[in-house]
Legacy VTK file of the C-alpha trace (Angstrom):
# vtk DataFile Version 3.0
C-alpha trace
ASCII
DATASET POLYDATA
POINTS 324 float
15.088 47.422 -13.176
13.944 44.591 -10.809
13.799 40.953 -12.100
10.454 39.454 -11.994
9.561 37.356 -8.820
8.312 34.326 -9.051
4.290 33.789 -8.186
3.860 31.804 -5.026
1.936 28.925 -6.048
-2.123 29.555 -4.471
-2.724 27.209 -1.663
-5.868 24.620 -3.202
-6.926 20.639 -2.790
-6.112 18.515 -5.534
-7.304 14.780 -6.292
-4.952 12.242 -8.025
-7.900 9.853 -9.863
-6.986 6.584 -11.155
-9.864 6.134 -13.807
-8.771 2.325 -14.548
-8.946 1.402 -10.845
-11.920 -0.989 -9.565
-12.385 -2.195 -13.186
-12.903 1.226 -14.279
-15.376 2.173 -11.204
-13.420 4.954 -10.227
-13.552 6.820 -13.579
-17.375 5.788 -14.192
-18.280 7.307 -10.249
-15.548 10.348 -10.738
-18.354 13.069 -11.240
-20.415 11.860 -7.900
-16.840 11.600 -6.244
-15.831 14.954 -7.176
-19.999 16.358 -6.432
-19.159 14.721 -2.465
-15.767 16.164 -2.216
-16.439 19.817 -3.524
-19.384 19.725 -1.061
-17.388 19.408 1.573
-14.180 20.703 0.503
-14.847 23.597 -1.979
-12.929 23.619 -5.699
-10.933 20.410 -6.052
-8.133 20.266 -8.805
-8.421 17.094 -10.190
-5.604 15.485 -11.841
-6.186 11.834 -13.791
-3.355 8.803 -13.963
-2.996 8.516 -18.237
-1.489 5.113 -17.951
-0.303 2.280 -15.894
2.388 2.066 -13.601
5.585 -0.035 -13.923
8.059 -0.786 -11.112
10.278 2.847 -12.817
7.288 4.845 -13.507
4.619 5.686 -11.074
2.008 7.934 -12.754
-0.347 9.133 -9.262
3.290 9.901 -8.046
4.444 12.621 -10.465
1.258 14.104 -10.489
1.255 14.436 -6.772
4.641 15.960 -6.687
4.007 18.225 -9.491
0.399 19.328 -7.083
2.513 20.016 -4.433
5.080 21.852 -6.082
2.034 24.467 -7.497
0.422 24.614 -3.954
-1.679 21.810 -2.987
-2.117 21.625 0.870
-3.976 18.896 0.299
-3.964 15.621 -1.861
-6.705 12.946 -2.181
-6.030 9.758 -3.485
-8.591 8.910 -5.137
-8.463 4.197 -6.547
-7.001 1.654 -4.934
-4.253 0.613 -2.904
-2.204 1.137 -5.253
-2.777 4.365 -6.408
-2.831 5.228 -2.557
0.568 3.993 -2.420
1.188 6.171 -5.439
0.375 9.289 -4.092
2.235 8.727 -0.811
5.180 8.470 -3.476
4.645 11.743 -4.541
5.114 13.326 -1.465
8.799 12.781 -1.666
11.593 13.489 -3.853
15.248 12.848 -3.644
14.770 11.035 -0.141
13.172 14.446 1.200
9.459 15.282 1.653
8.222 18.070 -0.264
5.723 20.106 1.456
6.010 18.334 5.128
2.568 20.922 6.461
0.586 19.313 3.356
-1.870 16.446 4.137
-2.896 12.940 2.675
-6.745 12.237 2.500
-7.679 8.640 0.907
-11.001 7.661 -1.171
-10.666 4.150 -1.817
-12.520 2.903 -4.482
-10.575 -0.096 -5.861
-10.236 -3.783 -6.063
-8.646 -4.498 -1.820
-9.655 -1.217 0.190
-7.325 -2.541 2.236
-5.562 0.350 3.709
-8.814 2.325 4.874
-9.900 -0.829 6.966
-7.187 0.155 9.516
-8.791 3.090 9.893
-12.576 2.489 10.219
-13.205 3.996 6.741
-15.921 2.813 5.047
-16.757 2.539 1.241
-19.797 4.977 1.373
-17.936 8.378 -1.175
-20.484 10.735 0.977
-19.503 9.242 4.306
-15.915 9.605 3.357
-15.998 13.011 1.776
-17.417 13.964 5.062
-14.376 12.710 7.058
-12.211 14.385 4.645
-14.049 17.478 5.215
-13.568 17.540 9.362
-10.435 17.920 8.891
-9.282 15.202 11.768
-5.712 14.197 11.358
-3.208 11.524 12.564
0.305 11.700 12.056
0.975 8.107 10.959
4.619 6.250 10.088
5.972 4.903 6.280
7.937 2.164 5.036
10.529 2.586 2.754
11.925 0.209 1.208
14.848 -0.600 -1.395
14.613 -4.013 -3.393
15.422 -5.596 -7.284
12.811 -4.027 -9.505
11.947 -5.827 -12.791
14.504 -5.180 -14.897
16.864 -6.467 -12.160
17.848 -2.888 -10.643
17.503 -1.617 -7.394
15.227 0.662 -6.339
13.439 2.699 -3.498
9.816 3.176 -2.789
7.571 4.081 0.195
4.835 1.983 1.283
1.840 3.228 3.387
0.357 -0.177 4.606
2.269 -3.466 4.328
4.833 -4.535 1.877
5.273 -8.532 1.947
7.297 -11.403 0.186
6.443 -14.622 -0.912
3.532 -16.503 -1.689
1.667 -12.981 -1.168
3.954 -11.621 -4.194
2.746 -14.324 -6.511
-0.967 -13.740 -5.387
-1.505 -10.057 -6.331
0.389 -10.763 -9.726
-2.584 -12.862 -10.242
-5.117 -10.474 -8.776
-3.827 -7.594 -11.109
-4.089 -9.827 -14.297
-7.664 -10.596 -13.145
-10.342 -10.046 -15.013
-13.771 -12.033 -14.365
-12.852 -12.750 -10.480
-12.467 -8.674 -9.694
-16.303 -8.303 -11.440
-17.321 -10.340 -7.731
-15.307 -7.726 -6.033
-11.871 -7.374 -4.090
-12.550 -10.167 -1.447
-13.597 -12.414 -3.839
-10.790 -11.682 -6.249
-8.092 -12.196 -3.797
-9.438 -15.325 -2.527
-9.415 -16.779 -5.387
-6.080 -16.160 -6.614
-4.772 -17.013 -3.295
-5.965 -20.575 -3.382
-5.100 -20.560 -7.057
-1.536 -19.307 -6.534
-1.283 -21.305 -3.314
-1.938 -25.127 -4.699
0.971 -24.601 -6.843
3.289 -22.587 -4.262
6.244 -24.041 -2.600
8.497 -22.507 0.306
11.147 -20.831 -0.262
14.334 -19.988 2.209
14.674 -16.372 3.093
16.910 -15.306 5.695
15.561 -12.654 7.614
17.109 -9.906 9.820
16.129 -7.414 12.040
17.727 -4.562 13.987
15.941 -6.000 17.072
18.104 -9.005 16.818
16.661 -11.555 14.849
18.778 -13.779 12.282
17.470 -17.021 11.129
17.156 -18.907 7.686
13.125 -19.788 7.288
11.358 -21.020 4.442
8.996 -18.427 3.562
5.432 -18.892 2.758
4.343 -15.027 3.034
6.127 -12.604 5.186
4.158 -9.746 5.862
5.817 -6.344 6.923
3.155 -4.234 8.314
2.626 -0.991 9.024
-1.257 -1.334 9.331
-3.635 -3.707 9.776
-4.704 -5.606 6.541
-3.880 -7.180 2.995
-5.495 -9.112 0.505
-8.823 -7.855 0.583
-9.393 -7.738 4.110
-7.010 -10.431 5.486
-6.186 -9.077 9.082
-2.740 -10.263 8.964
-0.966 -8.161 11.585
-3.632 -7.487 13.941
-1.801 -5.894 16.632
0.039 -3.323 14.071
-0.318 0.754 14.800
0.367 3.016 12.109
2.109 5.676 14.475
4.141 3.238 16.861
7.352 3.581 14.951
8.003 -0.195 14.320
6.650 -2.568 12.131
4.506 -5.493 13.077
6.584 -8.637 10.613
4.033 -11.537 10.415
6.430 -14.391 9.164
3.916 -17.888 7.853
6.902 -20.567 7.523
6.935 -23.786 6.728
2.881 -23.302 5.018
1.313 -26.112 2.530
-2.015 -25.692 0.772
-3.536 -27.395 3.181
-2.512 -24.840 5.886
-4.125 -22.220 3.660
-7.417 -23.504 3.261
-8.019 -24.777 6.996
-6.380 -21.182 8.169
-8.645 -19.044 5.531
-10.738 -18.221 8.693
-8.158 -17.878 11.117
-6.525 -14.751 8.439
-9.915 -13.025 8.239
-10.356 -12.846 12.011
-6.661 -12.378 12.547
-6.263 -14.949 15.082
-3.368 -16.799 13.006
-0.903 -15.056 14.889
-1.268 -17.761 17.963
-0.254 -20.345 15.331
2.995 -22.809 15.541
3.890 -21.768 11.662
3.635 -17.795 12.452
6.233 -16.180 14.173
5.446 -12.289 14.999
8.344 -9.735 15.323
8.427 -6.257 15.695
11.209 -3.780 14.600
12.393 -0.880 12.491
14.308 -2.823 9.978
14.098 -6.080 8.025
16.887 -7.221 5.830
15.620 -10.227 3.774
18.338 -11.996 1.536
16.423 -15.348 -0.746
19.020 -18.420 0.114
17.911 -20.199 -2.604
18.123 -19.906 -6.531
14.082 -19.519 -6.963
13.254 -15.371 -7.107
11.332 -14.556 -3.973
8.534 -11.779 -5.604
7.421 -8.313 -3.508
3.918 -7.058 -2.874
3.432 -3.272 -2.004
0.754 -2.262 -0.992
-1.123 -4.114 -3.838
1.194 -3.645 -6.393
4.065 -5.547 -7.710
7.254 -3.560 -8.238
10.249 -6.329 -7.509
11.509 -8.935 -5.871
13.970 -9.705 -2.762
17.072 -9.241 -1.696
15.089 -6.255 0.012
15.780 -3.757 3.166
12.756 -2.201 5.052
12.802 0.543 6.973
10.237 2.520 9.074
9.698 6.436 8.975
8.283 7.722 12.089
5.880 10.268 11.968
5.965 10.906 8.181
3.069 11.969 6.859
-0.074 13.600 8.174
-3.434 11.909 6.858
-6.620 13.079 7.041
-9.051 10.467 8.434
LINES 1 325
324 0 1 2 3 4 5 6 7 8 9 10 11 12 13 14 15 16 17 18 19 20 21 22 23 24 25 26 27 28 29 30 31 32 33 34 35 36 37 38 39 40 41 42 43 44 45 46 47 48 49 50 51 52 53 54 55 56 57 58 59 60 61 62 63 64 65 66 67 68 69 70 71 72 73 74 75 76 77 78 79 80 81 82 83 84 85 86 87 88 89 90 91 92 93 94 95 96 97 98 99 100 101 102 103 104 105 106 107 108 109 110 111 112 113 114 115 116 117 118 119 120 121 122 123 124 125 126 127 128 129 130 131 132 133 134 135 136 137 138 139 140 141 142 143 144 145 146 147 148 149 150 151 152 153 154 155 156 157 158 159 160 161 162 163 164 165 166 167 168 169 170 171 172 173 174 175 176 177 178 179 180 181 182 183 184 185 186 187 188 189 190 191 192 193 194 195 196 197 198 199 200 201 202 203 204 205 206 207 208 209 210 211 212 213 214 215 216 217 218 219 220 221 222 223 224 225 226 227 228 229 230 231 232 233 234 235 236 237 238 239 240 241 242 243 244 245 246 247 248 249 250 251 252 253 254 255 256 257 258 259 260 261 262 263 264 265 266 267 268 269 270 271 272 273 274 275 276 277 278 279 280 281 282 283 284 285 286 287 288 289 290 291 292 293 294 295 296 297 298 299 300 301 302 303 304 305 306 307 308 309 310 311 312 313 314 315 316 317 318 319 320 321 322 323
C-alpha cells in the first residue's frame, strides 16, 4: 500500500484586500477592483484583512504567506502603504523567502500612495490593472529592519519603501488616528498632521552609524531611510534613491524648528531639500541608530507605526520581483 501524496498546490493570483484602508474606499471599490483585475488577469483569489494590525500581528502578512504556501505565483496588494508593506511581509518566513519565482503587484488605494509614486503608477484601478496584466517586472531591493516594538520587545520587519525616525514617527501616529483630515485625502492629511505634530516637536539626539563609515551624535528632526523615492503623501524626500541599487539613500533633517518646516514645505514636495545646510545625505547598506537621550525616538514604516529606536537597518539586494 502506498501512502497518499500530497496535492501540489494549483498555481493561481491572489489579492490581499484591506477593506478599512482609504477610509473604507478600498472595500466600497473592491468589486470594480476585482472586475479590472480579472479582466486582465483571469480568476483572482481574493483574500480580505479581518482586523487591524499591531506592531506583533500583521494580518495582509499571514494571508500572503498562507497564498503562497497553496500556490499563488502572484500576490496583489491591494490598500495602502501599509498593507503594501504587509504583503511584502508575507513573502518571508523565518528570515527565508517563501516562493522566491512568485511576484509582487501593488494597487494602491489608500490614504499616502506613496510607494507607487516611485514608480510612475498612477491611481486610475483600470490603468493599473493593465500594468499588472503586461506582466513587466523589476527586481527591486528590501529593508529589513530590527527595532523596540510596543510592548518594549524587539522585533524584525521588512520595509518596501522608506522606514524613518523622528518627527516623521510622531506624524503618521497622527495621520492613522485621523479622521476628518483623511476625508480631504492623503496629501492633505499628512500635511496637516505634520505641521500639527511639528509646532510641538523638539530634536532629539540620535547617534547614527553606518557601514560606510559614518559615526556622529545629531539631533534628529526626521531621518529618512529610503529605499524609494517618497513619504508622507508625496514628500520627495530622497530624490536620488533607486529601488535596485543595493544601498539606501539616508536623508538625515538635523537641527529642524517649526519654522524650518513651514518655509521648507515646498522645498520637500519638489525634493530640492537635499542642497540644504540642515540635511545631510548618506548612502549605505546599514544604519545603526542608538537615541542618546531619555525621550523615545518613534519609527515610521512604510506608513505604519510598529516601534521605536534603538533600531538596525539593513538592505536586501535583489529581493523581490514586482510587477510594475
Amino acid at each position: 500500500m502506498t501512502s497518499a501524496q500530497t496535492p501540489t498546490p494549483a498555481p493561481h493570483v491572489a489579492a490581499i484586500i484591506n477593506p478599512r484602508s482609504g477610509g473604507g474606499r478600498t472595500g466600497r471599490a473592491w468589486r470594480l477592483i476585482a472586475t479590472a483585475l480579472e479582466r486582465e488577469l483571469g480568476p483572482v483569489r481574493a483574500h480580505f484583512t479581518a482586523s487591524h494590525s499591531t506592531s506583533r500581528f500583521l494580518p495582509a502578512a499571514d494571508l500572503t504567506r498562507q497564498a503562497l504556501k497553496d500556490g499563488a505565483q502572484l500576490v496583489i496588494a491591494v490598500g495602502g502603504d501599509g498593507t503594501i508593506d504587509e504583503v511584502v511581509n508575507g513573502f518571508f518566513e523565518n528570515g527565508a523567502p517563501i516562493n522566491p519565482e512568485a511576484h509582487l503587484a501593488i494597487l494602491n488605494t489608500g490614504t499616502g500612495g506613496d510607494f507607487r509614486k516611485t514608480f510612475d503608477v498612477t491611481e486610475d484601478i483600470e490603468e493599473n490593472a493593465r500594468r499588472i496584466g503586461a506582466g513587466t517586472t523589476r527586481v527591486i531591493d528590501l529593508g529589513r529592519l530590527t527595532f523596540v516594538n510596543e510592548d518594549g520587545g524587539e522585533a524584525t520587519r521588512y520595509f518596501n519603501n522608506i522606514a524613518s525616525f523622528g518627527l516623521s514617527g510622531e506624524v503618521v501616529r497622527a495621520v492613522n488616528g485621523a479622521r476628518i483630515s483623511k476625508l480631504f485625502g492623503g496629501s492633505f492629511a499628512f500635511l496637516w498632521a505634520t505641521l500639527s505634530t511639528a509646532f510641538r516637536y523638539k530634536t532629539k539626539p540620535v547617534r547614527l552609524v553606518t557601514d560606510a563609515g559614518f559615526n556622529e551624535v545629531l539631533n534628529i528632526g526626521t531621518c529618512a531611510v529610503a529605499n524609494g523615492k517618497f513619504f508622507g503623501g508625496g514628500m520627495k524626500i530622497a530624490p536620488d534613491a533607486e529601488p535596485d541599487d543595493g544601498l539606501f539613500d539616508i536623508i538625515v533633517m538635523r537641527d529642524t524648528t517649526f519654522g524650518d518646516m513651514l518655509s521648507g514645505a515646498g522645498a520637500l514636495r519638489e525634493g530640492t531639500h537635499v542642497t540644504h545646510e540642515k540635511v545631510i545625505h548618506l548612502r549605505a547598506r546599514t544604519l545603526t541608530a542608538t537615541p542618546t537621550g531619555s525621550e523615545p525616538v518613534l519609527l515610521d514604516v512604510d506608513g505604519e507605526a510598529p516601534g521605536r529606536l534603538p533600531a538596525h537597518f539593513e538592505i536586501l539586494p535583489a529581493a523581490i520581483t514586482l510587477r510594475c
